[in-house]
C-alpha positions in Angstrom: 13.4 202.9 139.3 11.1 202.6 136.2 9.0 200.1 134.9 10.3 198.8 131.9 9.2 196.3 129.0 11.1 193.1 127.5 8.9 191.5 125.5 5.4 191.0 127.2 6.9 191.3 130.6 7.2 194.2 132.5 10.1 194.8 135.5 12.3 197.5 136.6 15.4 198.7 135.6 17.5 201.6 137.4 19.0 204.3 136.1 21.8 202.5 134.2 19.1 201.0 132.6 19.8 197.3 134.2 16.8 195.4 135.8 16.5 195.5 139.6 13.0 193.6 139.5 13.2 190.8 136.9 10.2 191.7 133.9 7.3 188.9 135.4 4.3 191.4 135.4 1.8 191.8 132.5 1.8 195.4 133.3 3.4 197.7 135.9 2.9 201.2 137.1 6.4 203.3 138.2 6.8 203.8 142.1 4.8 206.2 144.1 6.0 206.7 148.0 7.9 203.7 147.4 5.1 201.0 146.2 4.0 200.3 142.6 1.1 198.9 141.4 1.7 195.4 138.6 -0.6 193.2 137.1 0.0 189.7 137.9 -2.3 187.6 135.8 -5.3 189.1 135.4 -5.2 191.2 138.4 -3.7 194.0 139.8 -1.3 194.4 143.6 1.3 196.2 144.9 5.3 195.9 145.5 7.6 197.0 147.5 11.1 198.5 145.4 12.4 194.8 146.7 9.9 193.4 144.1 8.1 191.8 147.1 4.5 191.9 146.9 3.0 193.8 149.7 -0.6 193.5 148.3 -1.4 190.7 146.8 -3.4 191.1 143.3 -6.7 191.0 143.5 -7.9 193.8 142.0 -9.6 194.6 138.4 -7.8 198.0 138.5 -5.0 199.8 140.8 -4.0 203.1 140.8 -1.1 204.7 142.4 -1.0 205.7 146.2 -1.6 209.4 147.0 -1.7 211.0 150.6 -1.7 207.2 151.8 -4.5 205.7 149.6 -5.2 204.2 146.2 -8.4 204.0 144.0 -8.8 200.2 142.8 -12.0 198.4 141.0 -13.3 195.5 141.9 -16.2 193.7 139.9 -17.3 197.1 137.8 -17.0 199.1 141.3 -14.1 201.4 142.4 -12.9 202.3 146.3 -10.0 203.4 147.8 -7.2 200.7 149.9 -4.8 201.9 152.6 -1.5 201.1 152.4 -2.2 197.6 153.9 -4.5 196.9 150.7 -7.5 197.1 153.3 -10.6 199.4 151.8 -11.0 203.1 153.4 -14.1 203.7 151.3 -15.5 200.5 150.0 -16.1 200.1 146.0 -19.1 201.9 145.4 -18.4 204.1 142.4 -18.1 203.8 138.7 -15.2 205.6 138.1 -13.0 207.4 140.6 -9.8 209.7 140.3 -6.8 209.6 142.8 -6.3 212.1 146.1 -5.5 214.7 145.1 -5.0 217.9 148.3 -7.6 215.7 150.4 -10.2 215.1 147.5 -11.1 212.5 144.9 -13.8 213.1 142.3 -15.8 209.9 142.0 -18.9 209.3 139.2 -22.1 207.4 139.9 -23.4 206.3 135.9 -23.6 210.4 134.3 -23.2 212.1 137.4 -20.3 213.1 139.5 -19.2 214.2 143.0 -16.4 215.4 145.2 -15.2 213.3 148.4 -12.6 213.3 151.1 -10.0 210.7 152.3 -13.1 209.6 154.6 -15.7 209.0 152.1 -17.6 211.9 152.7 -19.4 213.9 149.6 -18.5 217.5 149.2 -21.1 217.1 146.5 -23.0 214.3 146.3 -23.5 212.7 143.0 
């Protein structure tokens, strides 16, 4: 499935091009290891390729899930969620790229850094 556009909404449509997930979001990511991230509102969760949400939106931000784990931002801050939507390394940086191999590259204000899946610097801002 992609996420697909009808007006302001955003859904899914399959490869005929015909909706699977009605267009409700105000934006939508495409599926990653069979969750995508939408924006609800003003906030950002997850579904399943049902359309059910699985995470409920509460996020400023949501990225896609790699290796088991998403970065999301909550007030200004960005951390990484499980699966479950419950935080592996809690928001603590200003910006903060997805898993990628076992490592994320996070920023604190101009400086940035190198961590693994458990939070742990490789190089320390």
């Amino acid at each position: 499935m992609a996420a697909a556009r009808i007006d302001t909404k955003y859904g899914y449509i399959d490869k005929t091009n015909r909706f699977i997930i009605h267009p409700q979001f105000q934006s939508a990511n495409n599926f990653r290891s069979g969750i995508a991230a939408v924006k609800k509102g003003s906030k950002w969760g997850y579904i399943d390729k049902k359309g059910n949400l699985i995470i409920k939106p509460q996020f400023d931000s949501a990225g896609d899930f790699f290796g088991g784990v998403a970065a999301v931002s909550v007030n200004k801050k960005y951390g990484y969620i499980d699966e479950l939507g419950k935080f592996v390394i809690k928001p603590q940086f200003d910006k903060a790229s997805a898993f990628e191999k076992g490592i994320a590259e996070v920023w604190i204000g101009k400086k940035h850094g190198y961590i693994n899946s458990k939070g742990e610097f490789f190089m320390a801002p």
